[in-house]
C-alpha positions as CSV (number, residue, x, y, z in Angstrom):
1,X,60.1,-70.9,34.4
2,X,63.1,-68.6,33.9
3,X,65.0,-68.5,31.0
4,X,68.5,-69.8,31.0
5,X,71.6,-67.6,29.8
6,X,74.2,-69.4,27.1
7,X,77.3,-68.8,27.5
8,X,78.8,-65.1,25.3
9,X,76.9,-62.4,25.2
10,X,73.5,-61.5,26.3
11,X,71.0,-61.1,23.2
12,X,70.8,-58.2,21.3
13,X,67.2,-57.5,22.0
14,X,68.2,-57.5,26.1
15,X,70.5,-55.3,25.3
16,X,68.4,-52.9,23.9
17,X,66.2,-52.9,26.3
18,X,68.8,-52.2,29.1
19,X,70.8,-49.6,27.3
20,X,67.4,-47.4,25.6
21,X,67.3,-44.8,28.1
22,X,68.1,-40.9,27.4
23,X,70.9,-39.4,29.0
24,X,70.7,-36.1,30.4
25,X,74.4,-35.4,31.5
26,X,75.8,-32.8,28.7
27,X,79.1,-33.7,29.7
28,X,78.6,-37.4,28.4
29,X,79.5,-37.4,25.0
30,X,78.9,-40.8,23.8
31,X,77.2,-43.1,26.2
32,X,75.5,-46.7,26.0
33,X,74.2,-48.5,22.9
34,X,74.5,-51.5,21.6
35,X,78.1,-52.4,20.1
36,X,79.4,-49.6,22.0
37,X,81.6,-50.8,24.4
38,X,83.1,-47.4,25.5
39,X,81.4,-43.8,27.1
40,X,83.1,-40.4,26.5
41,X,82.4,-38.1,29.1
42,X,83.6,-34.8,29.0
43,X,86.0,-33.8,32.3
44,X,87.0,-30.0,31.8
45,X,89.5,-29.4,29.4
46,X,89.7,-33.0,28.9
47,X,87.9,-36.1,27.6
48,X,87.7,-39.3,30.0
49,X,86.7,-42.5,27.8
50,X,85.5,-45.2,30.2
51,X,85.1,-49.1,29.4
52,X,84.0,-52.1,31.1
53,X,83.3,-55.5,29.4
54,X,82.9,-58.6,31.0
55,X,85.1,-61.4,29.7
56,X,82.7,-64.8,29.5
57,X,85.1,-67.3,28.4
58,X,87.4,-69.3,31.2
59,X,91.0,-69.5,29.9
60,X,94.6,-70.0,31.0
61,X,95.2,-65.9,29.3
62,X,92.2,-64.2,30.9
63,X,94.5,-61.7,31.9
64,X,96.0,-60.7,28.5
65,X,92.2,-61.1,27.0
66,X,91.2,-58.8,29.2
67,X,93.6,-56.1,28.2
68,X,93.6,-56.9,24.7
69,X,89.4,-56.5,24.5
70,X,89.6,-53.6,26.7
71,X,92.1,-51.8,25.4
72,X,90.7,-52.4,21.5
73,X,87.6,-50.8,22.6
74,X,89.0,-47.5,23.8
75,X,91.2,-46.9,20.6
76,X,87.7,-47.2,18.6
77,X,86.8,-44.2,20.3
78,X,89.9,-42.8,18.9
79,X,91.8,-42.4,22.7
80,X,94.7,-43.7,23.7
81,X,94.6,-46.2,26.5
82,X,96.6,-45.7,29.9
């Protein structure tokens, strides 16, 4: 019998498992792990720091949620969101 998802985020030990895998891009400069929501990847004379994170809870302000997380996660990387 499958195992059934709850609602949030996937378990830690999933996560491992899907983001423990070497990277052999030099210009990615910080890439997957677990509690790191945003990838660096080098573009030429330039830096290019990429996020994605799903947003799991329904809500009237999904939007603003969505910019809020988002956006919080880049500036931990020390960028400046656009």
């Amino acid at each position: 019998m499958a195992e059934v998802l709850r609602v949030g985020k996937l378990p830690r030990e999933w996560m491992r498992r899907l983001l423990d895998y070497p990277i052999s891009d030099p210009r990615v400069r910080l890439g997957p792990g677990v509690g790191l929501d945003a990838a660096v990847v080098e573009m030429g004379d330039r830096c290019l720091v990429v996020k994605a994170d799903p947003i799991t809870f329904a809500t009237e302000a999904i939007g603003w949620y969505a910019v809020q997380i988002n956006a919080n996660d880049i500036a931990t990387t020390g960028a400046v969101s656009r």
